[in-house]
VOGU-3710 file (C-alpha; in Angstrom, 3 decimals, decimal comma):
1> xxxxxxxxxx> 9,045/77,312/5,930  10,214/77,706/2,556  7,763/79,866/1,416  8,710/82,106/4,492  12,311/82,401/3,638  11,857/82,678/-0,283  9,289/85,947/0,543  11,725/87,204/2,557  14,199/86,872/0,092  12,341/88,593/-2,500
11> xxxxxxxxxx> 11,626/91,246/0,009  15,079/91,993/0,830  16,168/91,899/-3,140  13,655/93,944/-4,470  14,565/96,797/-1,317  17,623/96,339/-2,626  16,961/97,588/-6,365  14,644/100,186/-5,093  17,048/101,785/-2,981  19,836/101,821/-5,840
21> xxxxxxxxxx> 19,706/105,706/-7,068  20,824/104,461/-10,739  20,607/101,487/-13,468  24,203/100,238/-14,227  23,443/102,181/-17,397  22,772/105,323/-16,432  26,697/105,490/-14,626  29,057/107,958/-15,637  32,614/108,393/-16,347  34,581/110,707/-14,507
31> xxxxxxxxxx> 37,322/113,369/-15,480  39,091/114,958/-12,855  41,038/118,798/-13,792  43,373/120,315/-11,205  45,391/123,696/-11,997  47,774/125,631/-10,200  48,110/127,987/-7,472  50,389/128,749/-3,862  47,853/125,940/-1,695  46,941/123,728/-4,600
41> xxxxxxxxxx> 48,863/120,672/-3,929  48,022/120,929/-0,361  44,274/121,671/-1,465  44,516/118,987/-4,319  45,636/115,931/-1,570  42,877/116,790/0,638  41,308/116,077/-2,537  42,768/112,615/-3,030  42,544/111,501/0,406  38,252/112,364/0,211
51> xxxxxxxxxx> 38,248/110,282/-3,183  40,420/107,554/-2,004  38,190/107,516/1,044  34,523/107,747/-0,519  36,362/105,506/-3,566  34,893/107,925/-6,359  36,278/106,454/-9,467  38,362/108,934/-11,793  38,508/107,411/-14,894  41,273/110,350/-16,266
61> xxxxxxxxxx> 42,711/113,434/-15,676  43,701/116,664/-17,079  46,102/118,772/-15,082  48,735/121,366/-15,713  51,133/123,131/-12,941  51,473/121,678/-9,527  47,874/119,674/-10,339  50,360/117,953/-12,898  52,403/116,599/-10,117  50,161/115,442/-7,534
71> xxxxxxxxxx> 47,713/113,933/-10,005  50,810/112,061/-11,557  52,094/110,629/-8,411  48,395/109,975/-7,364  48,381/107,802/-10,747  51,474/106,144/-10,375  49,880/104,651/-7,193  51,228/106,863/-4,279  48,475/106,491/-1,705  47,922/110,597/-0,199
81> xxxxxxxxxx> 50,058/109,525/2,789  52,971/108,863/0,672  52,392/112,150/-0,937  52,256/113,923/1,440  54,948/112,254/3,659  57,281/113,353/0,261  55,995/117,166/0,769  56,786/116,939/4,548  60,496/116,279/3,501  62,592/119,473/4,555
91> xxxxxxxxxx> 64,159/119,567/1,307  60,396/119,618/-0,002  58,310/121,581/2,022  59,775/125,310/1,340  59,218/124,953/-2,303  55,772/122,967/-2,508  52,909/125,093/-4,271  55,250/128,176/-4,226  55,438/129,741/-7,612  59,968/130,255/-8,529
101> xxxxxxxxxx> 59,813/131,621/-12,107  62,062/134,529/-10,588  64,598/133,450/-8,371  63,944/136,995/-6,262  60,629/135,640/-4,720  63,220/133,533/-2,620  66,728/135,232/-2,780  68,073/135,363/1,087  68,987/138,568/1,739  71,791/139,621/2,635
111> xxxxxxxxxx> 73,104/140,554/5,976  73,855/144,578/6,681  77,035/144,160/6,779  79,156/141,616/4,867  80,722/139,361/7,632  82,598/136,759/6,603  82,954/133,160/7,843  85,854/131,916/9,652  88,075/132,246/12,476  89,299/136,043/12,205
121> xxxxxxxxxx> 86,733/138,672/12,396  86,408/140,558/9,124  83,857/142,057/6,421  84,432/140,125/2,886  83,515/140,800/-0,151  83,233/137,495/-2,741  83,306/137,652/-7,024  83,283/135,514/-9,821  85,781/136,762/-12,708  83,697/135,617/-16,027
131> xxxxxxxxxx> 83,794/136,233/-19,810  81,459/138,399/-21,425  80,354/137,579/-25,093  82,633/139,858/-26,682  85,304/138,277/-24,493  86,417/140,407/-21,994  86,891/139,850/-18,591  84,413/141,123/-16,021  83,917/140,570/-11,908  80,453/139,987/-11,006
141> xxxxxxxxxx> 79,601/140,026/-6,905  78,587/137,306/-5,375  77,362/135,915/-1,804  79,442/135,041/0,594  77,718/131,857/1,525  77,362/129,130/-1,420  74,129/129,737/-3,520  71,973/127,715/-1,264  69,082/129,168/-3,268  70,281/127,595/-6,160
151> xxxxxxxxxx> 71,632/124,410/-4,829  67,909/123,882/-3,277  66,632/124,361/-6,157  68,200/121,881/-8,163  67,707/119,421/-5,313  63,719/120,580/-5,480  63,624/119,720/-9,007  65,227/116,397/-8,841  63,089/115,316/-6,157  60,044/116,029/-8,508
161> xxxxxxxxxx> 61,788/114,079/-11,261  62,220/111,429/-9,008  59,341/110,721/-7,915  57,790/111,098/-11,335  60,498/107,872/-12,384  59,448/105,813/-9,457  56,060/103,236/-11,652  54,279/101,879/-8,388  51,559/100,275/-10,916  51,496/100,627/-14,394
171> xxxxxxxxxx> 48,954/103,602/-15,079  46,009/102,360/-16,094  43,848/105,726/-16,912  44,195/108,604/-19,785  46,337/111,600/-18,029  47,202/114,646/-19,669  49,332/117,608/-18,569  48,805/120,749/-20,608  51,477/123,577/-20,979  51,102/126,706/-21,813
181> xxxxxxxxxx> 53,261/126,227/-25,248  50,211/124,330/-26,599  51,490/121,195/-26,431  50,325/118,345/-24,226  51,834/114,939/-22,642  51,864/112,047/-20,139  55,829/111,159/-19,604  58,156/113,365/-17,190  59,692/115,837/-19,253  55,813/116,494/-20,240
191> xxxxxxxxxx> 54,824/116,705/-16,455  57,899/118,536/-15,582  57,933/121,628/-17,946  54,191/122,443/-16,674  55,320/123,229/-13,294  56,145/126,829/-11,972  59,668/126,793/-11,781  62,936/128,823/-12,976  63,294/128,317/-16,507  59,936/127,041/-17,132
201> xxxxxxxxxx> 58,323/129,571/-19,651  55,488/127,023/-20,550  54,415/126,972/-17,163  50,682/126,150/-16,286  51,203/129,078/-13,723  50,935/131,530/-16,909  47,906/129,775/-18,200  46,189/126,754/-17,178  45,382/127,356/-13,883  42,342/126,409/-14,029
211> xxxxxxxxxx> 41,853/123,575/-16,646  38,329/123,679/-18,062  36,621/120,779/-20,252  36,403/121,867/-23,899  32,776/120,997/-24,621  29,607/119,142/-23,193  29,435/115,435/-23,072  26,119/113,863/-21,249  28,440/110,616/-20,411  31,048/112,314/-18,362
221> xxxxxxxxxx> 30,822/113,683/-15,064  33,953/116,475/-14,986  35,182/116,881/-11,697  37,280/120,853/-11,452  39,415/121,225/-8,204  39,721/125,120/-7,637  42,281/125,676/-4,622  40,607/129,296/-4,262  37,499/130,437/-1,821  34,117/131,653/-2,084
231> xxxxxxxxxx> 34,954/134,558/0,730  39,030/135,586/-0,219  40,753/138,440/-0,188  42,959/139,218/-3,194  45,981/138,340/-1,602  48,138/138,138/-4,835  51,224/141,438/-5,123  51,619/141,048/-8,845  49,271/142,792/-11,002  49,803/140,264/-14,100
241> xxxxxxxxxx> 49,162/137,107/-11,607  46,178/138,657/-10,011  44,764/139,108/-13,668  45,762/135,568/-14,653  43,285/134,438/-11,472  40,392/136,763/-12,177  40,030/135,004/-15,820  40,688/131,402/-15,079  37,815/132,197/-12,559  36,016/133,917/-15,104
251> xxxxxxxxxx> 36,442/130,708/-17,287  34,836/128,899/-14,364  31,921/130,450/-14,531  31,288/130,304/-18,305  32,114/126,112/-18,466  30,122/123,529/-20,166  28,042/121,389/-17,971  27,472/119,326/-16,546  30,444/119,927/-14,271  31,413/119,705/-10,518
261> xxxxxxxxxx> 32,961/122,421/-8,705  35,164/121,840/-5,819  35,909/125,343/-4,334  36,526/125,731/-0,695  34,168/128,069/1,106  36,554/130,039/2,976  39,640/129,923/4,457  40,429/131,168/8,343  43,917/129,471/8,303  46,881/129,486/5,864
271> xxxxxxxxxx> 48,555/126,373/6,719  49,062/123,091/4,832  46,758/120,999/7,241  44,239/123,382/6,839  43,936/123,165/2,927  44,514/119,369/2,950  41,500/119,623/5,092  39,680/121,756/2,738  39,890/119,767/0,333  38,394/116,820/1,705
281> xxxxxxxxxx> 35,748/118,703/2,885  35,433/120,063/-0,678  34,685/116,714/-1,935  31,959/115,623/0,948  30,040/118,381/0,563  29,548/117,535/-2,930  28,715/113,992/-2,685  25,535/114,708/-3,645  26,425/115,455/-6,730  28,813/112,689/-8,001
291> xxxxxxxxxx> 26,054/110,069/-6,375  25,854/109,168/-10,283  29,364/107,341/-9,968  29,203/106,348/-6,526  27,889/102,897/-7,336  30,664/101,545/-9,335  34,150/100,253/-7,942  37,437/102,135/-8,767  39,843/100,584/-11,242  43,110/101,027/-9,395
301> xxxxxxxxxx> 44,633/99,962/-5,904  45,932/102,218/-4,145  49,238/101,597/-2,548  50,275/101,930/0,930  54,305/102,277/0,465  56,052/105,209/0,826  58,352/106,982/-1,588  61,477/105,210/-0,949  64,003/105,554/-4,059  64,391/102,226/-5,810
311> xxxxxxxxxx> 67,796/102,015/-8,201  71,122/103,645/-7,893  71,478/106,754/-10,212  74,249/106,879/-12,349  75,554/110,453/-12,758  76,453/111,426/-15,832  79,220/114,694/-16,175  78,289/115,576/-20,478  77,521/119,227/-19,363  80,231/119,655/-17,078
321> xxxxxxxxxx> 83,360/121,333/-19,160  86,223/119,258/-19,494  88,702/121,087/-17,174  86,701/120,454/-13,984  84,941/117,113/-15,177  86,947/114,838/-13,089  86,983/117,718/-9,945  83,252/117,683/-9,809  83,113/113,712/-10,777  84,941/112,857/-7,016
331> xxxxxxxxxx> 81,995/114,696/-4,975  79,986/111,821/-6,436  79,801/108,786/-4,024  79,340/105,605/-5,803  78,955/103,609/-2,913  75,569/105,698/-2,339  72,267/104,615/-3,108  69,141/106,143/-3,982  68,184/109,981/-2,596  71,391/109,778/-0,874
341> xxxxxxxxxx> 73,553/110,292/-3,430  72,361/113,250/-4,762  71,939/114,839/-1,328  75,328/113,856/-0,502  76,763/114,945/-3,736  74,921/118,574/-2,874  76,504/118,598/0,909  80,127/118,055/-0,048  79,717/120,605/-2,948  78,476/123,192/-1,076
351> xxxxxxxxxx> 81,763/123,571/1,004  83,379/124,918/-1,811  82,068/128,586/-2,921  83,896/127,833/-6,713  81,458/125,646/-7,966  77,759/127,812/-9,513  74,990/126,960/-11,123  74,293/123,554/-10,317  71,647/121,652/-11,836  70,521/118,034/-11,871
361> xxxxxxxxxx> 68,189/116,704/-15,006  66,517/112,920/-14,746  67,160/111,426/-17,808  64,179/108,894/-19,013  66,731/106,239/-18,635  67,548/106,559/-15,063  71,064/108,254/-16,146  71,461/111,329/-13,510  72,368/114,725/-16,024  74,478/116,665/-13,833
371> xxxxxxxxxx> 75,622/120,364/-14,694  77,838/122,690/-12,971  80,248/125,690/-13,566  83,378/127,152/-11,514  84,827/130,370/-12,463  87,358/131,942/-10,878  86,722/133,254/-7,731  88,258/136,004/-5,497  87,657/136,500/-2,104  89,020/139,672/-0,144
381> xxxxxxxxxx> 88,943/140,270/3,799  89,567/142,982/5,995  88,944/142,661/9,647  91,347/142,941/12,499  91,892/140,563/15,615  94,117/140,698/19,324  93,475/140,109/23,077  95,286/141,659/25,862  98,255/139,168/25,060  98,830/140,770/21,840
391> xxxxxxxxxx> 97,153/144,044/21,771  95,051/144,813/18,252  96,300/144,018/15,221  94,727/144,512/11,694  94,102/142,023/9,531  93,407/141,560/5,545  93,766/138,456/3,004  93,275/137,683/-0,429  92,174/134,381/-2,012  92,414/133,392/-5,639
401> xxxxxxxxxx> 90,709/130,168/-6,733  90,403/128,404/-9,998  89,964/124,945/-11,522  91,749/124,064/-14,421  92,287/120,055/-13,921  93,866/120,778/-10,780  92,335/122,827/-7,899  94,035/125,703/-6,953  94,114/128,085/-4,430  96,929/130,919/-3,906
411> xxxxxxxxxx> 96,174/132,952/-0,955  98,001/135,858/1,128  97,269/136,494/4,176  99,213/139,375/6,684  98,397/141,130/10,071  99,833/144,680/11,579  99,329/145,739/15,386  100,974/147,461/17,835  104,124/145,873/17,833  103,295/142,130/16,017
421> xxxxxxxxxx> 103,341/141,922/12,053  103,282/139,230/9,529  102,884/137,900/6,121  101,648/134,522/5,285  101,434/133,128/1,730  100,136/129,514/0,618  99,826/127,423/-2,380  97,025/124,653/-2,240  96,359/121,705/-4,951  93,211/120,068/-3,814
431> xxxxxxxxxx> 91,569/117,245/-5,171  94,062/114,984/-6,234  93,767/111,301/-6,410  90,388/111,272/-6,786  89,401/114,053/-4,878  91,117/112,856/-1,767  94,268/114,648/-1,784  95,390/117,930/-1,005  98,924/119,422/-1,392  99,965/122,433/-0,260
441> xxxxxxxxxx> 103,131/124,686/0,590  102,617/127,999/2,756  105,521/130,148/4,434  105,146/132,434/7,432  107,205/135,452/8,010  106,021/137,058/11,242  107,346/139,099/14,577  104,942/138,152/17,275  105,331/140,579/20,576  103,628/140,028/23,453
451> xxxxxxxxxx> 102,623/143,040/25,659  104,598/143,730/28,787  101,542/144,584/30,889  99,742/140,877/31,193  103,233/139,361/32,178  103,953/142,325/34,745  104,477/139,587/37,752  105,838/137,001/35,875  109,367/135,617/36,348  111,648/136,853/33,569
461> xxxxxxxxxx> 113,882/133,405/32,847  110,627/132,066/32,090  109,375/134,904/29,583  109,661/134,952/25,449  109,269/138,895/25,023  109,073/137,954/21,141  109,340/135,598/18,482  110,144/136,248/14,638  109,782/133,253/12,552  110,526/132,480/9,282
471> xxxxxxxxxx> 109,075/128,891/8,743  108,462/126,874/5,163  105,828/124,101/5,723  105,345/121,592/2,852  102,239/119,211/3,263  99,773/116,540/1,769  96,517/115,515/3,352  94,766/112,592/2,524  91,406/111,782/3,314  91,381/107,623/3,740
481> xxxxxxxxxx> 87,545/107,123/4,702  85,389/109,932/5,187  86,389/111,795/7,917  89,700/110,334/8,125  92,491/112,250/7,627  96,160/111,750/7,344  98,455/114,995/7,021  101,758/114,521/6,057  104,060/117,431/7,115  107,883/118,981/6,602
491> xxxxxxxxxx> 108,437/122,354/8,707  111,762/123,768/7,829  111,888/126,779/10,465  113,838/129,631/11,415  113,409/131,176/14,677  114,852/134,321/17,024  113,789/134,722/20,228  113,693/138,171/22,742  114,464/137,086/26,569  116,153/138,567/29,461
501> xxxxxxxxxx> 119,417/137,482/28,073  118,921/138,813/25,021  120,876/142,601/26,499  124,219/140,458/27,548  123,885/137,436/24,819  121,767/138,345/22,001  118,530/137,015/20,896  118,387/133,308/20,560  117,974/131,755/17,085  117,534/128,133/16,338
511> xxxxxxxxxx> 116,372/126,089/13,127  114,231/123,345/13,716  113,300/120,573/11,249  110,314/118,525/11,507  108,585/115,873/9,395  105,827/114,199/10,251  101,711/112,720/9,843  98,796/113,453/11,917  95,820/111,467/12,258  92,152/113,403/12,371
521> xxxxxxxxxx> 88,917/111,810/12,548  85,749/114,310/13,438  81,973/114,000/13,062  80,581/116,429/10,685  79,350/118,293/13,597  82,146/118,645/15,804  83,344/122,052/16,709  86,178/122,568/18,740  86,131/124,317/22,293  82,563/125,669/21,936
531> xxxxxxxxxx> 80,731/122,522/19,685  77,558/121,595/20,646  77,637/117,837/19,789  80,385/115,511/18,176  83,831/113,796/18,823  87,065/114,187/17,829  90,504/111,851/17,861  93,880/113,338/16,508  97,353/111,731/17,040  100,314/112,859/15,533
541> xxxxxxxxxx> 104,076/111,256/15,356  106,735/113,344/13,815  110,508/113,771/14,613  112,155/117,406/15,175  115,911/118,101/15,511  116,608/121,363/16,922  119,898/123,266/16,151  120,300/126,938/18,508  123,848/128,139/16,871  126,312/128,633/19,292
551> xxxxxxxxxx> 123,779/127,740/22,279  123,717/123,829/21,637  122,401/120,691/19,447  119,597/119,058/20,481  119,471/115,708/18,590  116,957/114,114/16,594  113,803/113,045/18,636  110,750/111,795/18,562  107,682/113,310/19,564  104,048/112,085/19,634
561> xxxxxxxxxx> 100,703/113,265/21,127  97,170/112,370/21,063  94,201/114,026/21,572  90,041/113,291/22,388  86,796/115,290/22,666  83,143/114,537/23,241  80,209/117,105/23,097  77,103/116,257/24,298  73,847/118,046/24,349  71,083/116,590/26,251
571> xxxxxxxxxx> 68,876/119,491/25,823  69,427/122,720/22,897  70,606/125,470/25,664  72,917/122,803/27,488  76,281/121,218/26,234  79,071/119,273/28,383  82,154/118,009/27,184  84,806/115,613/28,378  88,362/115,260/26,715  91,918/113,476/27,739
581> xxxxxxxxxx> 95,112/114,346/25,839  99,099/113,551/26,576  102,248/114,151/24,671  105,426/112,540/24,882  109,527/113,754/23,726  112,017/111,115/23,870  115,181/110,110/22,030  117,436/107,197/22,647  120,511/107,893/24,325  123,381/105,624/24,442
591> xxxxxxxxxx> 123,558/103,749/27,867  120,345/105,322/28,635  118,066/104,100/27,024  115,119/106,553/25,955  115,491/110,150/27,869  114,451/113,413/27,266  115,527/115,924/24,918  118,548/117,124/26,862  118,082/120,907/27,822  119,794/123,986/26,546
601> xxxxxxxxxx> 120,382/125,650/29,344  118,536/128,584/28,717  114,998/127,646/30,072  113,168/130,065/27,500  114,500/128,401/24,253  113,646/125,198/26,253  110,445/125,967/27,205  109,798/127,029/23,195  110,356/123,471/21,627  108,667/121,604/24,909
611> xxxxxxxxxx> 104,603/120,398/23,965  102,096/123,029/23,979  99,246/121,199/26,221  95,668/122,757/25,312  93,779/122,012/28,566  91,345/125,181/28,176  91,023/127,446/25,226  92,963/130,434/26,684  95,710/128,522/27,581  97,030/128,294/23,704
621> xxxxxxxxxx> 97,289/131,912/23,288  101,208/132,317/23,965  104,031/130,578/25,943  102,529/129,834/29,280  105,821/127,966/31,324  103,260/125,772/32,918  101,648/124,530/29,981  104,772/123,837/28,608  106,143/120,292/28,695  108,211/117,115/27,199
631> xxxxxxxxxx> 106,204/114,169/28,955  102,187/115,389/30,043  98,722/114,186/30,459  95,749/115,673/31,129  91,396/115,408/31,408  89,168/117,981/30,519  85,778/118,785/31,469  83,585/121,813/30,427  79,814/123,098/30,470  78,258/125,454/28,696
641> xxxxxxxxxx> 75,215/127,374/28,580  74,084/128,796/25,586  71,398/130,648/23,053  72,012/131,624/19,600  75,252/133,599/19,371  75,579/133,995/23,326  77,105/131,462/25,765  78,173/130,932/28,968  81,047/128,231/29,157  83,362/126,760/32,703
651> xxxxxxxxxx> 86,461/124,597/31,716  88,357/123,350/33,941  91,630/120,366/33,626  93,498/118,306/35,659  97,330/118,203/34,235  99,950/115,654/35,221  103,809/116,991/34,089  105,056/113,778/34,042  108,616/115,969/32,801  108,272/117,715/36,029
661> xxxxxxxxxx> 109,786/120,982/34,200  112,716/122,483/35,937  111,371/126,320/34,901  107,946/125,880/36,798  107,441/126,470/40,462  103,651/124,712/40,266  104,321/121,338/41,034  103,155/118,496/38,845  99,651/118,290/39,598  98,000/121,034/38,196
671> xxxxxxxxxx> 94,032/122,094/37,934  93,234/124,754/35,575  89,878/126,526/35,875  88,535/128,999/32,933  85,232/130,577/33,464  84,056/131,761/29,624  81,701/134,568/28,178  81,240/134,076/24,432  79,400/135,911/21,506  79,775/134,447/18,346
681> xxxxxxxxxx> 78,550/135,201/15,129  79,771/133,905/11,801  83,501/135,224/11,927  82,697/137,982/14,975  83,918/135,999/17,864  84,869/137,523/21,435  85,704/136,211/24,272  86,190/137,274/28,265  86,774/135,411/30,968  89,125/134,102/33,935
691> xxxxxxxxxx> 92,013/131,633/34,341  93,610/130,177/37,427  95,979/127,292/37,657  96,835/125,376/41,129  98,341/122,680/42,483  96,562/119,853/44,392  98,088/121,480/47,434  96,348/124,936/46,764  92,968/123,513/45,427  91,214/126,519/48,215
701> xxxxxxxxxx> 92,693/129,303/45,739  90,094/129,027/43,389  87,851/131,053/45,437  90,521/133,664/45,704  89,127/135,668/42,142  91,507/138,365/42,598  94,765/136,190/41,550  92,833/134,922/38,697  93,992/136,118/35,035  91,324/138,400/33,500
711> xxxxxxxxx> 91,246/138,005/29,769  89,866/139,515/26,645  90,236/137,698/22,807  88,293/139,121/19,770  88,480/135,984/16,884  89,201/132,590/17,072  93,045/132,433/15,511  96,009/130,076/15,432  98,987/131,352/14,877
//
């Protein structure tokens, strides 16, 4: 029986060495070279996930461009999911294997025409004042939206640098990337300059693109990934790129040997699935081929984690210049850790067109190099604006922006139509106490006349025919948490008001005075009326005291409101929103206790200084007597269909006067419905619709469409 098994033994072992292809002396080393190109680091995973797979050992590796990269993280101990989960990032995936040595390959273009952002509709035109060498003062153009290009860019390039800073294992194998300078290198800086990006005139794009071994050697195997096909058509525009190609595949076919090719066959779909799968399939059908290292073990691990940032970076401001060090310094959150403060940092500073030519640089000790520049910057608008409250009116407005340890903005705004005009000038500090703060001071000078035509059945003691103002408003903001805002406020105004009286008595004029601080908290994504997702809370407290001349005093009071809204979007074409606001005027009157404001006798200089409710968007666009009020609450509801700029929208409110106002024959329980036809597009806004009010009494009305209020509004202003 021992015999038996002992035969069978030697049986099976001597099988075994009989079936081995090679004597542990005759293995080879490996040396894997991977170039450049559009698909390569797509082409060069595939490549990765076939070794990792078959476990080929790859003893070093020679790379240059985006083979540089990959190869480097592939080192460091990424497995291919991790790299590839890193391309897949949105921030990532634009840029990955495209060549940026010009920034025109990926310049956005511009629209037709220049249409500004905002809430007035209007063309714009945006420049930078800078310094030329010999000093003198030049405007260069610039686009009206933030250099995204730029900004994603930067972001691009730290993410590479990142990664290339995150040691999963110590590497354990010889890596080289080669530049086209000459030189040669293993650390970041050596990786980094390889790769084709702006500013990187050593680029392997210009040279290596395919890296070649430099002689024969019988005891290594060299392994050369090529990311183009058999069977392609020349697909490349420029003539000095497509000449760069034809040699490095030239080169190819003139290499020492013995060497293994991995060259797709041919390619049916452009897609990054496609070449990962290419070259995997690359690798199999050379098997074959490499059988001569098949039999020994690879020396690393591979790791299964994903590319999750490990440290806090600590940005460093050396390249900013000193007057807006500590301006750009607040955008930084120290509180964030990891990939999120950078991507913060880039969010917050891309609401503000001063700041240009950001750049981020990964210092070898972990320190974040940050670099940025703000010239001046003027921004002009022309546009115009109205409904068929106000008529047309033409609009225009000049900013002027600069940094010079304060933020500063001085801005002009004014408006002309058919029988309205205005002038509005501000001064804005922003930024202060640690980029939190904003102070500002504006002034509006205006005559606002409504036309006759909308108000044509109207009851006259109710109607304001005009209103000239002549208000100062002196403010600081103050951002507590993000998101949270507290605005503290001073209005010293100057009013005159047309009404029916204004033939016997004269126009009415009045002075109010008003401190006071409003609360704001909003999602990033809240939008008001028309947003798609989001909530909003505002409260305000302030007190007012009124004096009308020879009309009357009304005393010091207080006033206080509060208001709420909710978006939600279950699916992208479908939003509904709910809402509840109320507002409150009392003062305390001896023996009474807390009343309100006692009344002028003249209801329209009343109804003036009573709450402004805002239970539907139309409903804010002048002095509406029922919307007018000391004491209300109400509840909003809306739904709206929509697609891209176009949108269908029904809001509707229930209002409870709790003031019952004297001047309004609708009694205190009011519904409001406002069918809404929207197009939208950056500033180009227009609206039509209809707008009913009833009581609960009267609910049946609604079907009655012809007393509803037609309505018309080109832009989205507050005035």
């Amino acid at each position: 029986m021992k015999k038996f098994f002992l035969i069978l033994m030697i049986i099976w072992h001597g099988s075994f060495l009989w079936a081995s292809p090679l004597t542990p002396g005759e293995l080879k080393k490996t040396v894997l070279y991977l170039g450049g190109g559009d698909q390569s680091p797509w082409y060069f995973l595939g490549v990765f996930y076939a070794i990792d797979a078959y476990k080929i050992p790859v003893d070093s590796i020679v790379a240059s461009s985006w083979g540089a990269w990959v190869s480097a993280l592939w080192m460091e101990g990424f497995s291919p999911d991790a790299i590839q989960k890193l391309f897949l990032d949105p921030e990532v995936k634009p840029f990955v294997g495209q060549e940026q040595l010009s920034l025109n390959r990926f310049s956005k273009k511009e629209p037709l025409l220049p249409i500004g952002n905002g809430n007035i509709p209007s063309l714009q035109m945006r420049f930078f004042i800078e310094s030329d060498t010999a000093g003198f003062l030049k405007m260069v153009k610039r686009p009206l939206n933030s250099d995204s290009l730029t900004i994603k860019n930067a972001l691009f390039h730290f993410r590479i640098q990142e990664s290339l800073s995150q040691k999963m294992i110590p590497p354990r194998k010889p890596f080289s990337a080669l530049s086209c300078d000459g030189t040669s290198g293993k650390s970041m800086s050596d990786i980094f300059k390889t790769l084709p990006l702006v500013g990187h005139h050593a680029s392997g794009e210009l040279c290596h693109l395919i890296p070649l071994p430099s002689k024969n050697d019988s005891s290594l195997i060299s392994i050369v990934a090529v990311p183009v096909p058999l069977r392609n058509k020349d697909t490349i525009a420029e003539p000095w790129k497509r000449e760069l190609w034809h040699r490095a595949l030239q080169g190819l076919k003139n290499s020492p040997s013995p060497i293994v090719i991995l060259r797709p066959h041919q390619m049916t779909q452009n897609t990054p699935e496609a070449w990962i799968q290419a070259g995997f399939s690359a690798v199999e059908s050379r098997l074959g081929d490499l059988s001569k290292v098949l039999g020994r073990k690879p020396s690393s691990i591979r790791s299964l984690d994903s590319l999750v940032p490990w440290f806090r970076y600590n940005p460093s401001f050396e390249k900013v210049p000193s007057e807006i060090y500590s301006h750009i310094k607040s955008y930084w959150n120290p509180a964030d850790t990891g990939i999120k403060g950078p991507e913060h940092f880039v969010s917050e500073i891309m609401s503000n067109p001063l700041y240009d030519s950001l750049s981020f640089e990964l210092q070898d000790n972990g320190d974040l190099l940050i670099g940025a520049s703000a010239p001046t910057l003027i921004d002009f608008k022309l546009g115009g604006f109205g409904s068929n409250i106000w008529g047309p009116n033409a609009y225009s407005k000049i900013d002027f922006r600069f940094i010079n340890q304060f933020e500063y903005l001085f801005s002009i705004e004014a408006f002309y139509g058919l029988h309205s005009y205005g002038i509005r000038p501000e001064l804005r500090l922003s930024r202060l106490w640690q980029g939190r703060g904003d102070f500002f001071v504006n002034a509006d000078f205006s005559h606002r006349e409504v036309l006759k035509k909308y108000f044509s059945e109207e009851y006259d003691w109710n109607r304001i025919f005009s209103e000239s103002r002549t208000d100062l408003n002196l403010g600081f903001s103050y951002e507590v948490l993000p998101q949270h805002q507290l605005d503290f406020n001073v209005l010293f105004g100057s009013r005159t008001l047309e009404t029916k009286y204004s033939k016997e008595e004269g126009d009415f004029e009045s002075t109010p005075i008003e401190p006071g601080v409003t609360y704001k908290y909003s999602t990033p994504d809240y939008k008001s009326w028309f947003g798609y997702s989001g909530f909003s809370v505002e409260g305000s407290l302030s007190m007012r005291s009124i004096h009308a001349g020879v009309y009357g005093f009304i005393p010091m009071h207080y006033r206080s409101k509060v208001d709420l809204q909710y978006y939600y979007s279950p699916t992208t074409f479908l939003t509904l929103g709910a809402g509840a606001a109320g507002a409150i005027s009392m003062y305390h009157k001896e023996g009474y206790g807390y009343v309100y404001p006692e009344l002028l006798e003249f209801e329209p200089l009343d109804n003036s200084y009573r709450h402004a409710m805002s239970p539907t968007p139309w409903s804010t666009e002048w002095y509406f007597a029922e919307m007018l009020s000391y004491h209300y609450g109400l509840i909003r509801l809306q739904a709206g269909l929509h697609n891209n700029w176009l949108g269908l929208w029904i809001f509707g409110s229930y209002i409870k006067d709790f003031e019952e106002n004297p001047t309004v024959l609708i009694k205190d329980h009011r519904f409001i419905l406002e069918p809404t036809l929207r197009f939208a597009y950056r500033s180009f806004d227009v609206r039509a619709g209809l707008s009913r009010m009833v009581d609960f009494e009267h609910l049946k009305e609604f079907k009655d469409f012809k007393n509803y209020h037609f309505f018309v509004r080109f832009g989205a202003y507050q005035f």
